[in-house]
C-alpha positions in Angstrom: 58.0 123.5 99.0 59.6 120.4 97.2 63.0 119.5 97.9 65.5 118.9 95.1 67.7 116.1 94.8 71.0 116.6 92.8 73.0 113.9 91.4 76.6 115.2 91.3 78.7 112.4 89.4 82.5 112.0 89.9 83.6 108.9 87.7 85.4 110.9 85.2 87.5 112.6 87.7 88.3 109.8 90.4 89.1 107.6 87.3 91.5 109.3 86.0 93.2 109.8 89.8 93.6 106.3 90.6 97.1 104.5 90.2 97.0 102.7 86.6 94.2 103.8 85.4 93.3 106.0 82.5 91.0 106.9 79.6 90.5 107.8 76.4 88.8 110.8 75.3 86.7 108.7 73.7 85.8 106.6 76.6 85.1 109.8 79.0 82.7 111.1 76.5 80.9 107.8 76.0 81.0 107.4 80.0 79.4 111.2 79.9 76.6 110.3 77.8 75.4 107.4 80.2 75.5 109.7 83.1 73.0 112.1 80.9 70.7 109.4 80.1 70.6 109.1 83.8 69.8 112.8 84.3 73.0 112.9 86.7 73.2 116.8 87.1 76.3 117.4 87.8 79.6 115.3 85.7 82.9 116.4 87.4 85.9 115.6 85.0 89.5 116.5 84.4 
């Protein structure tokens, strides 16, 4: 039986939590994209 490795992204999320720092909607959704191109599994945002 093969394992399975799963990529579970939090950028969107500890982005947005840290002091000063914010984004657009359009910048999460362009950050989103990347993380598909690199088959991340799992995108945790606000």
């Amino acid at each position: 039986m093969k394992e399975k490795l799963v990529i579970f992204d939090t950028t969107l999320r500890d982005g947005e939590q840290s002091p000063g720092a914010s984004m657009t909607q359009e910048e999460k959704i362009r950050i989103a994209r990347q993380l598909e191109k690199m088959k991340v599994d799992v995108i945790e945002a606000v």
